[in-house]
N, C-alpha and C positions, 0 to 999 in steps of 0.2 A: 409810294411811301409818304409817312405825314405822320400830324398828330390831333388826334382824335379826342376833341378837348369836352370834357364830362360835364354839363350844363345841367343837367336834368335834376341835381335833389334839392328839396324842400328845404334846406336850410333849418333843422328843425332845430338844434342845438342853439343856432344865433337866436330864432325866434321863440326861445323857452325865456330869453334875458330881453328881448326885443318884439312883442307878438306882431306888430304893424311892420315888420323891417324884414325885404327879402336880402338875405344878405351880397348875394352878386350886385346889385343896384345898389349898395353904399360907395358914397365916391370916397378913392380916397384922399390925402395930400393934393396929389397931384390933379383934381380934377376930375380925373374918370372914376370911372364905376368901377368895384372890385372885378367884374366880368370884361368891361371893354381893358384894360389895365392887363389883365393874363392873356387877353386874346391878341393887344399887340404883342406881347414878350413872347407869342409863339407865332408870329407873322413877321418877326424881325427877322428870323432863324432864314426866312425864305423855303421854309417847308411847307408843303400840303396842309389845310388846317380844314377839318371837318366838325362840327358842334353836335351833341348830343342835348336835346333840352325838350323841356317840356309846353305845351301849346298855351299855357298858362303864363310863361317867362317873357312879357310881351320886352320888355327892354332888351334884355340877352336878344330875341330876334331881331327887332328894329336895329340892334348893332350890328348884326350877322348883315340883316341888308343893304345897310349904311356901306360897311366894310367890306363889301362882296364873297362875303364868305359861307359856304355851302352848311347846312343846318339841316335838322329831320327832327321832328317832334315826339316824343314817346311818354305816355305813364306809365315810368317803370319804376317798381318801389325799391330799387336795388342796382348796389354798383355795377356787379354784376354784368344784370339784366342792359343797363346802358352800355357797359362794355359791347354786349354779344351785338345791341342793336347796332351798334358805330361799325364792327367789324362787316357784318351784313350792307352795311352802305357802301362801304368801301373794301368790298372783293376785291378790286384792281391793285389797290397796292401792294408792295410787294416786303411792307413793316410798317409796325403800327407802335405809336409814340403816346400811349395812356395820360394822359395830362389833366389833373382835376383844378374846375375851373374859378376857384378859389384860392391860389397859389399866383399869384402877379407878379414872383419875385424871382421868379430862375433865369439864369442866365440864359443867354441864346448861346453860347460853348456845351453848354451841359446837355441842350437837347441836339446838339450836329456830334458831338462826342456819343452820345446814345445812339445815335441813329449811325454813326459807321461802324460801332460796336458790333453790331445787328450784321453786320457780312458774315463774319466767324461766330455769333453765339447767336441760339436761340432765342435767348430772354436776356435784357441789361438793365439794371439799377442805379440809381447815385446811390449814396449813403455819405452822408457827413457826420464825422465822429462819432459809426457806429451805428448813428441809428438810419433806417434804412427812408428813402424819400421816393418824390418823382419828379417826373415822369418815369413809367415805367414800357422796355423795348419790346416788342415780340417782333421775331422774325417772320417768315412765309411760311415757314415751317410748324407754326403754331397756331395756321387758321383755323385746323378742325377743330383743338381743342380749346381756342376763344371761344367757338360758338356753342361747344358744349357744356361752359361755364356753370356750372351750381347759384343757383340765385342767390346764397345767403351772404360768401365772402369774397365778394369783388375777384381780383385773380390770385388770391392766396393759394390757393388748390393747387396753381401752374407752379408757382415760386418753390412748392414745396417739393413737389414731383418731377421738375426738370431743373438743370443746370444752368441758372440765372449767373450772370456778368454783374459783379459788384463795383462800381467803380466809386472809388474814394474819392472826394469834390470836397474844395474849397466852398462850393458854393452852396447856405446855409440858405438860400430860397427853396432848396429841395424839401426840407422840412416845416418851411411854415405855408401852413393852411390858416384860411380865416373859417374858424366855427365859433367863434364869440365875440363879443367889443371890445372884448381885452387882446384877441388874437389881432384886430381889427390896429388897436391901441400900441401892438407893438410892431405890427409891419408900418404902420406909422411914422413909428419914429426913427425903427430903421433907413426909412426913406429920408430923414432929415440927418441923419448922423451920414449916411451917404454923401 
């Protein structure tokens, strides 16, 4: 079991407002990079952590090596397609904890809550007021149709077709991703009101 942290996109949203700037390699507040930043808040938890990224992402991997943590390089144009290849790395486990790698802000309760969730359900989500977040759980039970995934929409196809664990969280990192400077601008300053 682990989580299977999504490395691999172009950041293309950030780079429409930013064309020079990948966005995992923006430090934030604190120092690190948006990517080194989510990969500790998923190596506190003390789960398994597997990186999905692409051979281009040379920072995301020099911190993989730094950090000693296992990586696999892919061009894949879709979440998807990075979903199916992480699952393929990691047959052995026995649940997989979707975590995109622009999110530096979840708790480590939210992902050990997800991940025992995953004994009794298939699939488990946060959602904070409603609206739905991640990381997202799949159980052993959901390998075959991880890797059958549809390249267009990440795992929305599984979410809709099997019985997903909604779990209501206080913690509002489940919903912020960085796709602009403005997203950039308020995980920011969440960190200072912290």
């Amino acid at each position: 079991m682990g989580i299977l942290l999504m490395a691999a996109g172009q950041g293309q949203r950030y780079r429409a407002q930013a064309p020079d700037v990948f966005k995992l390699d923006v430090p934030l507040n604190s120092g690190t990079s948006v990517f080194e930043s989510t990969l500790e808040s998923c190596l506190r938890t003390g789960l398994a952590v597997f990186v999905i990224t692409r051979p281009e992402h040379l920072e995301v991997i020099e911190t993989c090596r730094r950090r000693g943590v296992g990586y696999s390089c892919h061009q894949t144009a879709t979440l998807a397609e990075s979903i199916v290849a992480g699952v393929k790395a990691r047959p052995d486990w026995s649940r997989w904890l979707i975590h995109l790698a622009d999110m530096p802000r979840v708790e480590s309760s939210t992902f050990l809550t997800l991940n025992d969730l995953l004994t009794d359900h298939a699939m488990a989500r946060p959602v904070y007021h409603s609206a739905p977040g991640h990381p997202v759980g799949f159980a052993k039970s959901m390998y075959a149709a991880l890797l059958a995934l549809p390249p267009g929409e990440g795992a929305r196809p599984l979410l809709r077709r099997h019985d997903c664990y909604f779990l209501e969280t206080d913690d509002d990192g489940v919903i912020q991703d960085i796709d602009t400077p403005e997203d950039l601008d308020k995980v920011n300053a969440h960190a200072k009101l912290g």
